[in-house]
C-alpha positions as CSV (number, residue, x, y, z in Angstrom):
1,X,0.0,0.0,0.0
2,X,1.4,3.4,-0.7
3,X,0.9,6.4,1.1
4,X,1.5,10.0,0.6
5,X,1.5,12.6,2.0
6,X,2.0,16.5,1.3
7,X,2.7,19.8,3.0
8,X,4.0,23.4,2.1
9,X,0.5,24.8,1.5
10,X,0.0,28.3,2.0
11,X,-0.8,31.8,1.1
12,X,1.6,33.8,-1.0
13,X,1.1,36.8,-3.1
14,X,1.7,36.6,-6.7
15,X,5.2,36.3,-8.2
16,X,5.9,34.5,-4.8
17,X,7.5,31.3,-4.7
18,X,6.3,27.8,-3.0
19,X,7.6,24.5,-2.3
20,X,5.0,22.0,-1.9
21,X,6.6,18.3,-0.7
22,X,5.5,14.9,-1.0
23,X,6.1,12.5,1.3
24,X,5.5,8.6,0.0
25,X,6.5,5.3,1.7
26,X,4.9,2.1,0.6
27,X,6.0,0.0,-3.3
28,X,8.7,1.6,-4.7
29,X,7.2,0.1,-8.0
30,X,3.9,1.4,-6.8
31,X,5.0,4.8,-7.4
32,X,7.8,5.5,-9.9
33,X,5.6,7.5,-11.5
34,X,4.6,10.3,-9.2
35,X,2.5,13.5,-10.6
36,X,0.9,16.5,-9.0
37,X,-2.6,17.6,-9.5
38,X,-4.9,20.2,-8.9
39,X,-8.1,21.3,-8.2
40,X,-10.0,24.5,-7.6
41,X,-13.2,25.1,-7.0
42,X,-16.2,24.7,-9.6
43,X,-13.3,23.0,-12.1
44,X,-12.0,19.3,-12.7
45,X,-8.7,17.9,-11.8
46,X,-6.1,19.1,-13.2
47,X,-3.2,18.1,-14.1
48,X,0.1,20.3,-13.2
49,X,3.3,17.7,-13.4
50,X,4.8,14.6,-13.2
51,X,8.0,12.7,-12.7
52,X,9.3,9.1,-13.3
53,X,11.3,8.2,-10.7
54,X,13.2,5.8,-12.9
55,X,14.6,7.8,-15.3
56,X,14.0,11.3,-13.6
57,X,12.0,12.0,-16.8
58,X,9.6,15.8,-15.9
59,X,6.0,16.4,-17.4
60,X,4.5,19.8,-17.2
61,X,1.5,21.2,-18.4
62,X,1.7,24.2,-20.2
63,X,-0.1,26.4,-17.8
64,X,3.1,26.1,-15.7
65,X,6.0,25.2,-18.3
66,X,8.5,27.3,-17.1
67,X,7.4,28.3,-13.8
68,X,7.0,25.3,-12.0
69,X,9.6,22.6,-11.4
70,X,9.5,19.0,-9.9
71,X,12.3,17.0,-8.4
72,X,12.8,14.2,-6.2
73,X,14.8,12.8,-3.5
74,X,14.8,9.1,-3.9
75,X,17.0,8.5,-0.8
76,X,14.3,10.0,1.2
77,X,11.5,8.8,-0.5
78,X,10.1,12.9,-1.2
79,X,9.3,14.3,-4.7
80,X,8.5,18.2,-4.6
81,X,7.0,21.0,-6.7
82,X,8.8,23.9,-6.6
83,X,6.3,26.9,-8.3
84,X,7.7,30.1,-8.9
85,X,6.2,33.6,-10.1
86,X,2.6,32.5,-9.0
87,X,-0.3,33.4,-10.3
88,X,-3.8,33.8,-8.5
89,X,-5.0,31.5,-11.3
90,X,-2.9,28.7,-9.4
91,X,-5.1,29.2,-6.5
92,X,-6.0,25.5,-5.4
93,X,-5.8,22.3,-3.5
94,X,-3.1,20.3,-4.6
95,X,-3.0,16.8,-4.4
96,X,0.6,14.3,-4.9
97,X,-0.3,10.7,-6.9
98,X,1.5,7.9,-7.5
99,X,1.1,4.7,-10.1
100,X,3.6,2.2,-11.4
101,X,5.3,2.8,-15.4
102,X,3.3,1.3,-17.7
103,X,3.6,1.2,-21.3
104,X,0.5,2.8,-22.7
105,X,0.1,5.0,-19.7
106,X,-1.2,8.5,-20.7
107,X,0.8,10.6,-17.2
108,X,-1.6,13.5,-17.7
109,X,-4.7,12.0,-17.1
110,X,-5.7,10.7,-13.5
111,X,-6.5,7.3,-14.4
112,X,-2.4,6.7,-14.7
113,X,-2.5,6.9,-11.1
114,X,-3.7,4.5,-8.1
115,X,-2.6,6.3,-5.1
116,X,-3.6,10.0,-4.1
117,X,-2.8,12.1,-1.2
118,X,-5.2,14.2,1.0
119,X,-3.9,17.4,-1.0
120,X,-2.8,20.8,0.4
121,X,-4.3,24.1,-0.2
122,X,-2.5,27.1,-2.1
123,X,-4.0,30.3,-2.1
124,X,-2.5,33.2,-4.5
125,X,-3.8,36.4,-4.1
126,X,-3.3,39.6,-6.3
């Protein structure tokens, strides 16, 4: 069973910076592939990023190409998002997921993934 969990929610103005972490213990196959998501309110799911763990390989979404930046520390079992030069349009709970490669898999979509955190909030403000 994998678990994760996140923290480093908070309010910022925009052009601020956050690092939002992602804690994850369980199958190390379980999760190579480990994305972050979003949510805000009256919208679907959205996806913002994702890493595989095995080759270090990064997926953005174009809303935050450039500005955002995931990483991991495999020793330590954490992957984080760094975001940078925030927008209020990035306003929204946050969630970390994890699924094992698979050929075929489409990492943008949420159905790639099989574990979810409880998600942290980010509020940007003008």
């Amino acid at each position: 069973q994998v678990q994760l969990v996140e923290s480093g929610g908070g309010f910022v103005q925009a052009g601020d910076s956050l690092r939002l972490s992602c804690a994850a213990s369980g199958r190390a196959h379980s999760r190579l592939l480990t994305g972050w998501f979003r949510r805000s309110p009256g919208k679907d799911r959205e996806f913002v990023g994702a890493i595989n763990l095995r080759d270090v390989g990064t997926y953005y979404a174009d809303s935050v190409k450039g500005r955002f930046t995931i990483s991991s520390d495999n020793a330590k079992n954490m992957v984080y998002l760094q975001m940078n030069s925030m927008k209020p349009e990035d306003t929204a709970l946050y969630f970390c997921a994890a699924g094992p490669v698979a050929i075929g898999m489409v990492i943008n979509t949420p159905r790639a993934y099989t574990n979810w955190g409880q998600g942290t909030q980010v509020t940007v403000s003008s």
